[in-house]
C-alpha positions in Angstrom: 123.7 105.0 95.5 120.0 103.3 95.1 117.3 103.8 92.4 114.5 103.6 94.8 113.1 100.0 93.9 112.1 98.7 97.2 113.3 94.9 97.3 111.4 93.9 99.9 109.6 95.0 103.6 111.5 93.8 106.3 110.4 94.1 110.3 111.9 96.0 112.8 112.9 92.7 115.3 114.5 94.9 118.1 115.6 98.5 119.2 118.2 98.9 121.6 118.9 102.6 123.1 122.9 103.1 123.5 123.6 107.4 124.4 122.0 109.3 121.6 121.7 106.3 119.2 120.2 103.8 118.5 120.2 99.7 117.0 117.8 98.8 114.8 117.6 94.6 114.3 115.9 94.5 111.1 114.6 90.9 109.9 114.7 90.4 106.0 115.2 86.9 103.5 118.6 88.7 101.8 120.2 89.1 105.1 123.0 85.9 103.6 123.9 88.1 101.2 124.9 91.0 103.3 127.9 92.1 104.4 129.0 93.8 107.6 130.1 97.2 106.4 127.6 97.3 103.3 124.7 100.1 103.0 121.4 99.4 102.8 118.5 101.9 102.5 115.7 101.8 105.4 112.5 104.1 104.1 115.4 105.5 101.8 117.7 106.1 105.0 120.7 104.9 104.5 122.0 102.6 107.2 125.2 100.3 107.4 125.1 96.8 108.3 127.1 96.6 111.5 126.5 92.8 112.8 124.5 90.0 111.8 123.1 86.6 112.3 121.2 83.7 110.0 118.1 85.9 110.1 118.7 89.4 111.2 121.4 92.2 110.7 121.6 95.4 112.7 122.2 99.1 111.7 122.6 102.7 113.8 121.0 105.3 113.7 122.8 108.4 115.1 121.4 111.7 116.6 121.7 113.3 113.3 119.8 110.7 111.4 116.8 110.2 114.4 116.3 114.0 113.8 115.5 114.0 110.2 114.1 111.1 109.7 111.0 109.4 110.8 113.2 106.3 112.2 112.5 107.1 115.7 109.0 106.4 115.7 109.4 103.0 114.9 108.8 100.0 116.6 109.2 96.2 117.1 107.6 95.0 114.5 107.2 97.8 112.0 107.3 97.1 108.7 110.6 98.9 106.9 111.3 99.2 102.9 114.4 97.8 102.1 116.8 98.2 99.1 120.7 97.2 98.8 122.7 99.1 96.9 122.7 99.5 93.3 125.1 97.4 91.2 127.0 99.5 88.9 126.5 96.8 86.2 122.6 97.0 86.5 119.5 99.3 85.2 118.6 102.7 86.9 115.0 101.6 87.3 113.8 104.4 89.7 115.5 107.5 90.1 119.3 108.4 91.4 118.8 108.0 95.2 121.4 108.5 97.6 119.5 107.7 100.2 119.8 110.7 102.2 117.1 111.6 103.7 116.5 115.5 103.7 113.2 115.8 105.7 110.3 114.3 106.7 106.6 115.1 105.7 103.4 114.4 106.7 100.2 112.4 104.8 97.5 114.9 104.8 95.2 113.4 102.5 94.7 109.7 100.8 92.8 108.9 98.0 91.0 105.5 96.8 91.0 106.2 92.8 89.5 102.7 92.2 92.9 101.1 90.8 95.1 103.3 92.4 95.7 105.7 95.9 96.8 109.0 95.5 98.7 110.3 98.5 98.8 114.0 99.9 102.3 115.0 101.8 103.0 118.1 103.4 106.4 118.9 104.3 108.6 121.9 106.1 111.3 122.2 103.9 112.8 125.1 101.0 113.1 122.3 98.6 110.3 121.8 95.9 108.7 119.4 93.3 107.3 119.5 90.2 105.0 117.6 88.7 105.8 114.6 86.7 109.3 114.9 88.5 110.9 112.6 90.7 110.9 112.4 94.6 111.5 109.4 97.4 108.6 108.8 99.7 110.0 106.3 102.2 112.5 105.1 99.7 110.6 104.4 96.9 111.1 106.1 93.6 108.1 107.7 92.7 106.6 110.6 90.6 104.6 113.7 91.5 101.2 113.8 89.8 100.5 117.3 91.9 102.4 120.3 93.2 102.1 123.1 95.1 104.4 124.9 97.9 105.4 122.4 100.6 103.0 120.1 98.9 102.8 117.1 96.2 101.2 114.3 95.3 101.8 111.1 94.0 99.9 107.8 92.8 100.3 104.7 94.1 99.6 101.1 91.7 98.6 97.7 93.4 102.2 96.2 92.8 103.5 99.5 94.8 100.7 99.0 96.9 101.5 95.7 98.0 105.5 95.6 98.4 106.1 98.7 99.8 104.9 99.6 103.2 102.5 102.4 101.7 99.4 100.2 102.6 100.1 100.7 105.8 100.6 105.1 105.6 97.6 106.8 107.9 96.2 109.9 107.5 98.7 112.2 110.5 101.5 110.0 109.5 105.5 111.1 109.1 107.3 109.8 106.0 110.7 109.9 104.9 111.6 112.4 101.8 114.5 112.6 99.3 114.2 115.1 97.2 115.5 115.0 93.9 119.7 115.7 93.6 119.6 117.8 90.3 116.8 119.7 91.7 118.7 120.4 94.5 121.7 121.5 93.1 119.5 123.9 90.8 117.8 125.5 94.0 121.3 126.1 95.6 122.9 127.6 92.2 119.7 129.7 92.7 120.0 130.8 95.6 123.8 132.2 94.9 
């Protein structure tokens, strides 16, 4: 479970193919504190930690996970938001995450609102959003300021800005999407 509070960016170090997955080496300054066998959420994918060194750990990404994420686009160097797992004893700052991705979308429009961005996403997907609800762009908790059918947008602050790796989101680009889990359920009890 995660809240959507991105940590920190850490950098893709190295991608090895192996069948139909593949092993990301991701380089980040809490890598001491991991644990082999301990989730962590990449651009809200959930990814175990399956070795790792002084500097670096790796995770896998499987064919399921390649498919509905935007994981297989990236490469050496790529900056990654990273988030461990919530601690049951701590404060629910963003939103409940589970760090499942459900689909990606693309950025179709980005706006300089002097202060703030305001990002366009378009996404092929039954889900929906409301506005001033929650939804996970990349992993980070945020809220939608606009909605329409396969479309939202949300605003982006300096600090968000800055720590997340939404200063470096181009027009054309694929982003990871969690939609929200009680808005989920509600669509399926729906759709009964």
């Amino acid at each position: 479970m995660f809240t959507g509070i991105i940590e920190q960016l850490g950098v893709v170090k190295g991608i090895k193919k192996e069948n139909g997955n593949i092993d990301f080496t991701i380089g980040a300054s809490f890598v001491s504190e991991l644990k082999i066998d301990q989730s962590v959420a990449h651009n809200g994918c959930c990814l175990t930690v399956v070795s790792k060194n002084e500097n670096e750990y790796v995770v896998t990404a499987i064919k399921e996970t390649l498919e509905k994420t935007n994981l297989g686009t990236w490469k050496v160097g790529t900056k990654v938001n990273l988030e461990r797992c919530m601690q049951m004893n701590g404060r629910l700052d963003g939103h409940i995450v589970q760090g499942h991705v459900d689909t990606t979308a693309e950025c179709i429009q980005i706006e300089d609102q002097q202060g703030s961005w305001k990002y366009t996403f378009n996404y092929n997907n039954e889900n929906v959003t409301v506005e001033k609800g929650s939804i996970t762009v990349n992993g980070t908790s945020l809220t939608v300021v606009g909605s329409s059918d396969q479309e939202f947008s949300v605003c982006i602050i300096p600090f968000t800005y800055d720590h997340t790796n939404f200063h470096q989101i181009e027009i054309g680009d694929n982003v990871n999407l969690e939609f929200d889990i009680i808005g989920k359920y509600v669509l399926k009890l729906m759709q009964r």
